[in-house]
KELUMNU-47476 format. One record per residue (C-alpha): residue number from 1; residue in one letter; x, y, z. Coordinates in steps of 0.5 Angstrom, whole numbers, plus 2048, in hexadecimal, padded with zeros to 3 digits. Layout:
! residues N
seq	type	east	north	up
NUM	A	X	Y	Z
...
This chain:
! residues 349
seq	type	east	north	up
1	X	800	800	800
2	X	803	806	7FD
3	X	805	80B	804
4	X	800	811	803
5	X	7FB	80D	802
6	X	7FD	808	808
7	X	7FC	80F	80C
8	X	7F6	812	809
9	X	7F2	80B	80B
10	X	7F5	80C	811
11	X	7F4	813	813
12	X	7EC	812	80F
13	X	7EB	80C	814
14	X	7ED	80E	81A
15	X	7EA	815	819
16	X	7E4	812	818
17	X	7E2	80D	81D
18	X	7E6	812	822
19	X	7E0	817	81F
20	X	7DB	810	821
21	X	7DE	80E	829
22	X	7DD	816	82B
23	X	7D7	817	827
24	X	7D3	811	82B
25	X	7D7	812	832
26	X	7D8	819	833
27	X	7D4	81E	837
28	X	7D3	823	83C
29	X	7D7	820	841
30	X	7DD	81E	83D
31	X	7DE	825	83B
32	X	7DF	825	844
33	X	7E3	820	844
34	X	7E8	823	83F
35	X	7E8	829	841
36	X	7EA	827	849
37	X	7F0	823	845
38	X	7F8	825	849
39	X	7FC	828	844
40	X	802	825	848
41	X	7FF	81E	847
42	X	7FF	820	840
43	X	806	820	840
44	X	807	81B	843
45	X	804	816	83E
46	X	809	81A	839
47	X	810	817	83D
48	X	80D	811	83D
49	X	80C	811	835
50	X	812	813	835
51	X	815	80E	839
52	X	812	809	835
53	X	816	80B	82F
54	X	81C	80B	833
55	X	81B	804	836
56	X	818	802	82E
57	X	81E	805	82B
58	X	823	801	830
59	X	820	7FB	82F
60	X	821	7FC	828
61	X	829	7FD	829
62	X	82A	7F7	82E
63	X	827	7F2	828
64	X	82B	7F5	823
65	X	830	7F4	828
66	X	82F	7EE	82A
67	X	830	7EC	822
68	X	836	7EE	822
69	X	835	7F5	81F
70	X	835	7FB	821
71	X	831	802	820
72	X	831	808	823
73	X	82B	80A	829
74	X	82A	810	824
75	X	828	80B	81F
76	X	825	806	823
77	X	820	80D	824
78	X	820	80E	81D
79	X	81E	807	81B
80	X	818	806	820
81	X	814	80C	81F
82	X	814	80B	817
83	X	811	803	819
84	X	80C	807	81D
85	X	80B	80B	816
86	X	80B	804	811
87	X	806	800	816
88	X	802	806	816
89	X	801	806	80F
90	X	801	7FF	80D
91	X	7FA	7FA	80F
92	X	7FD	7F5	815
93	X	803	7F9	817
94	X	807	7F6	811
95	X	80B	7FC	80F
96	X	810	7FE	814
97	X	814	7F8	813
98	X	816	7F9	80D
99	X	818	801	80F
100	X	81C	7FE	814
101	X	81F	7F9	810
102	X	820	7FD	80A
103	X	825	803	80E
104	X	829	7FD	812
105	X	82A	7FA	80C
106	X	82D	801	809
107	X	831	801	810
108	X	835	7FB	80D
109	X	830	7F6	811
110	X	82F	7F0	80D
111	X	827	7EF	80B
112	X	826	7E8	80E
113	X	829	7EB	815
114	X	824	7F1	814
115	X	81F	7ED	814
116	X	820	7E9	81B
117	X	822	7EF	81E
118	X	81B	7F2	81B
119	X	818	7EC	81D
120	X	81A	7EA	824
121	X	819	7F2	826
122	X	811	7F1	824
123	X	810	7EB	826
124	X	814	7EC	82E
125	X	80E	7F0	82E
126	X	809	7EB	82C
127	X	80C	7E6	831
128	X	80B	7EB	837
129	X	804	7ED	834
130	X	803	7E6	833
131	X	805	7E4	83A
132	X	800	7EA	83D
133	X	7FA	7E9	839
134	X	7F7	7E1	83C
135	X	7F9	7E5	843
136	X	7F5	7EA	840
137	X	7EF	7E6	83E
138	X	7EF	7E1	845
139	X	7EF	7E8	84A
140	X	7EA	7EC	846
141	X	7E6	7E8	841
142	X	7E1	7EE	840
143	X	7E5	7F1	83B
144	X	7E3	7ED	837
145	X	7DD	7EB	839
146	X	7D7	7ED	835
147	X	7DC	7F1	82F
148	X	7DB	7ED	829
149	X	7DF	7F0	825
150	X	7E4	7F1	829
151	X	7E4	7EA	82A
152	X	7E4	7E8	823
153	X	7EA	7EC	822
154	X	7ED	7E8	827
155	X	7EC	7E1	825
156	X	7EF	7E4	81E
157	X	7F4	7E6	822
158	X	7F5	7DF	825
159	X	7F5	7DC	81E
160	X	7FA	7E1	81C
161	X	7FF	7E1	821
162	X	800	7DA	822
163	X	801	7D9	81A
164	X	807	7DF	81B
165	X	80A	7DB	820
166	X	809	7D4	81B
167	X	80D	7D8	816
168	X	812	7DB	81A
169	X	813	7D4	81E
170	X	813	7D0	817
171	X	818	7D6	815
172	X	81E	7D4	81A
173	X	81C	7CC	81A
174	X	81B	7CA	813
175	X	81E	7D0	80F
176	X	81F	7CC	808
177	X	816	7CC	808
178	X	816	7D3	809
179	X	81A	7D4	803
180	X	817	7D0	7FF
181	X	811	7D4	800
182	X	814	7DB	7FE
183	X	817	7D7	7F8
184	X	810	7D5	7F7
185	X	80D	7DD	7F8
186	X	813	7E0	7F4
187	X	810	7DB	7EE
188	X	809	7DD	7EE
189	X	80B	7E4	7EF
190	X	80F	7E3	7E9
191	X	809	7E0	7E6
192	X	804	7E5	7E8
193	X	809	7EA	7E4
194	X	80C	7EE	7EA
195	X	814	7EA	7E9
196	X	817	7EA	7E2
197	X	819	7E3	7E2
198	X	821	7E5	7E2
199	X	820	7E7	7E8
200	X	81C	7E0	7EC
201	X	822	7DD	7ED
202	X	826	7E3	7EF
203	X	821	7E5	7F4
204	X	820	7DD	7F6
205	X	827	7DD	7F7
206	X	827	7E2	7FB
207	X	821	7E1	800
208	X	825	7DA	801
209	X	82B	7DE	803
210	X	827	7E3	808
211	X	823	7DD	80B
212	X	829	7DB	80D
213	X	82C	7E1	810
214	X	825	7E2	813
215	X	825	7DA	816
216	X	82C	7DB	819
217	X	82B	7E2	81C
218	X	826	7E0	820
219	X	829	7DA	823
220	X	82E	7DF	824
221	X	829	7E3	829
222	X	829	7DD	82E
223	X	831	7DB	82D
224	X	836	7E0	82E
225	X	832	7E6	82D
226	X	82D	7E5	833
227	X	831	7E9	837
228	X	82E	7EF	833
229	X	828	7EC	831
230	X	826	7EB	839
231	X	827	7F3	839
232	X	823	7F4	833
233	X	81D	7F1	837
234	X	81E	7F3	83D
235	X	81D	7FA	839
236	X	817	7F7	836
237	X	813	7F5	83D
238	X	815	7FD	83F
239	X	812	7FF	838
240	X	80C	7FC	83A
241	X	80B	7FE	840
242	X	80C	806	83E
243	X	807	804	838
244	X	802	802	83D
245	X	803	807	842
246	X	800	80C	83D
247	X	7F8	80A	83E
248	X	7F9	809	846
249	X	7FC	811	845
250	X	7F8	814	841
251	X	7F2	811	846
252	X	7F5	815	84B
253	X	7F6	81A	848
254	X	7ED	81B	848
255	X	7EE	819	84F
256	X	7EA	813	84D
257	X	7EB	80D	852
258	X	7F0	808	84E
259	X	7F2	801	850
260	X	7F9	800	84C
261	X	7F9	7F9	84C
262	X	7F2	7F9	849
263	X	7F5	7FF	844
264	X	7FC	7FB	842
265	X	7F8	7F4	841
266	X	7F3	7F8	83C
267	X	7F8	7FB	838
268	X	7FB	7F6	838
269	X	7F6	7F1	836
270	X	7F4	7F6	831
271	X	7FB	7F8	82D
272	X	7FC	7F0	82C
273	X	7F5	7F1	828
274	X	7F7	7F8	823
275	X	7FE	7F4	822
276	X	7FA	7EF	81D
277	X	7F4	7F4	81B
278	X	7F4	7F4	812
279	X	7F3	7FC	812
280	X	7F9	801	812
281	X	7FD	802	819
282	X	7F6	7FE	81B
283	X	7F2	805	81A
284	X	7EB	805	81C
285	X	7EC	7FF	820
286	X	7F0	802	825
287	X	7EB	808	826
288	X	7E3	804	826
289	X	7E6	7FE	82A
290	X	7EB	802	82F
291	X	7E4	806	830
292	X	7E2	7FF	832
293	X	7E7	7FC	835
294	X	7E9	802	83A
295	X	7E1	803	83C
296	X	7E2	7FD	841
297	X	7E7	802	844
298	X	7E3	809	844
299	X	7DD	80C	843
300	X	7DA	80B	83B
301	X	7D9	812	83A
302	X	7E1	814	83B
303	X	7E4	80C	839
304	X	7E3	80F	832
305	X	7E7	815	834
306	X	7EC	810	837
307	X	7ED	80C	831
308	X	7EE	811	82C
309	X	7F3	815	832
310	X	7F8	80F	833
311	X	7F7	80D	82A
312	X	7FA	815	82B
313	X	800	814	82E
314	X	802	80C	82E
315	X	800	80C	826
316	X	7FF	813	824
317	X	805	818	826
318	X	809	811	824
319	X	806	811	81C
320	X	807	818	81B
321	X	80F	818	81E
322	X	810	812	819
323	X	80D	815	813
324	X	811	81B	814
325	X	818	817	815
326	X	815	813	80F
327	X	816	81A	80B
328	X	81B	81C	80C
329	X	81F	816	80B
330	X	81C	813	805
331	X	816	817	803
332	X	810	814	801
333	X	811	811	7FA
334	X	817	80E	7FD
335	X	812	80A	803
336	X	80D	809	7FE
337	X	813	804	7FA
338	X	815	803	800
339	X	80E	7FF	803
340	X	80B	7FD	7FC
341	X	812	7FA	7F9
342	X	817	7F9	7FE
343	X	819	7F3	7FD
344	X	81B	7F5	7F6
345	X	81E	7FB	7F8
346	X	822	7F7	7FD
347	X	825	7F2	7F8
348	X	827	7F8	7F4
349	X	82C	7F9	7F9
């Protein structure tokens, strides 16, 4: 999906159902609700999305690390906000990958390493959420109970992370059948008119080799590298945590009655969902349904406010820093090659 077209699905949907939830929750009260709100505990969920950059940008610099590499603090920043741009503009997240390992690969990372290093750091995420969430469930049933929609999403979920990690598992055990699968792919794509048939080969080639590296990479992560990998997810609990103190805050913040432990398991319960929803950087998901999932925290007529606050500075402040970054390094025409034909580009290296 071409960049600016990514961004426009996922400003158009998050402006309209966010339009939906206030139009269908607010009131008078929540005008009186808002208004009492404590600027310095505004401020206060301000560092601590600041905080979640930093820990988010060390655990990327401690995988890299652990892989052997080295890249600066700088640019461990630099990568992770042009992630929050490219999942933003990509349906299931998809597109900040490709970010990430398109400027590790220009820092003389090799592509199959940055593949490991991209994935490892998103599914450290994945494994904690996926840790949380039975314990969300089993301590609050009621988040989801009664949502059907919410509860459909997360059986699809369900289905999609287990099929991820089948594929990562098969990736590391059995790489020579997922190296038939890409040749296969690179075949079809080929006949489908997208590779010239010069290049199938060159491009099989070449997958084969980073399927290795890849392979290797990751096993590298729980051999000598572990050292570094242990930091880097020592940094991913500690993203978590500021990540999760945002809502609790911005509850406070109302001088609303919180419980954090019910806050911290709602979020995330409800993150573990928008990883795998098929919209851009999960739009229009992530503001009805945290409408719906934060009213078990507090009052209907200001959960719709709350959802809409913490999209704002979890997501929002994040995308927008990306975008810019983005800018000013590649441009626009050079993501849009970069999200529609990386692959091609990369190989063209």
């Amino acid at each position: 999906m071409p960049v600016r077209r990514g961004l426009a699905a996922f400003v158009g949907l998050s402006f309209g159902v966010s339009a939906i939830v206030l139009l269908s929750s607010f009131d008078r009260s929540t005008i009186q609700i808002i208004s009492h709100a404590h600027k310095l505990r505004l401020a206060v969920v301000l560092l601590l999305v600041l905080s979640a950059w930093t820990f988010d940008a060390m655990k990327l610099y401690f995988v890299v690390r652990a892989a052997g590499e080295r890249i600066s603090c700088k640019l461990a920043i630099l990568l992770n906000w042009l992630r929050y741009f490219g999942c933003a503009i990509t349906p299931m997240q998809s597109g900040g990958g490709p970010f990430q390992v398109y400027f590790l690969f220009k820092n003389k990372i090799p592509i199959g390493k940055g593949i490991a290093i991209t994935l490892t750091s998103t599914l450290m995420t994945l494994f904690q959420l996926g840790l949380i969430v039975p314990v969300a469930l089993f301590l609050q049933p009621e988040l989801l109970q009664g949502k059907k929609f919410l509860q459909g999403i997360f059986s699809y979920v369900l289905v999609v992370v287990f099929l991820s990690w089948f594929i990562v598992v098969l990736s590391l055990l059995r790489p020579r059948i997922i190296k038939k699968w890409a040749g296969g792919i690179a075949l079809l794509l080929k006949r489908w008119g997208f590779f010239k048939a010069v290049k199938v080969l060159r491009i099989v080639r070449r997958v084969n080799r980073e399927i290795d590296t890849y392979n290797k990479n990751f096993r590298l992560f729980f051999s000598s590298g572990m050292p570094m990998f242990a930091i880097g997810f020592l940094f991913s609990c500690l993203q978590m945590v500021a990540l999760f103190s945002i809502l609790p805050c911005l509850i406070w913040s109302v001088e609303l009655p919180v419980n954090f432990i019910e806050a911290f398991l709602a979020q995330a319960l409800f993150l573990f969902i928008l990883y795998f929803v098929p919209t851009p950087g999960a739009s229009g998901v992530a503001e009805g349904g945290g409408a719906a999932i934060f009213s078990f925290l507090v009052p209907w007529n200001i959960a719709g406010v709350m959802a809409i606050t913490w999209r704002f500075f979890t997501e929002y402040l994040s995308i927008a820093v990306g975008a810019a970054v983005a800018v000013k390094m590649i441009g626009w025409g050079a993501a849009d090659e970069l999200i529609v034909s990386a692959p091609e580009q990369i190989e063209d290296e």
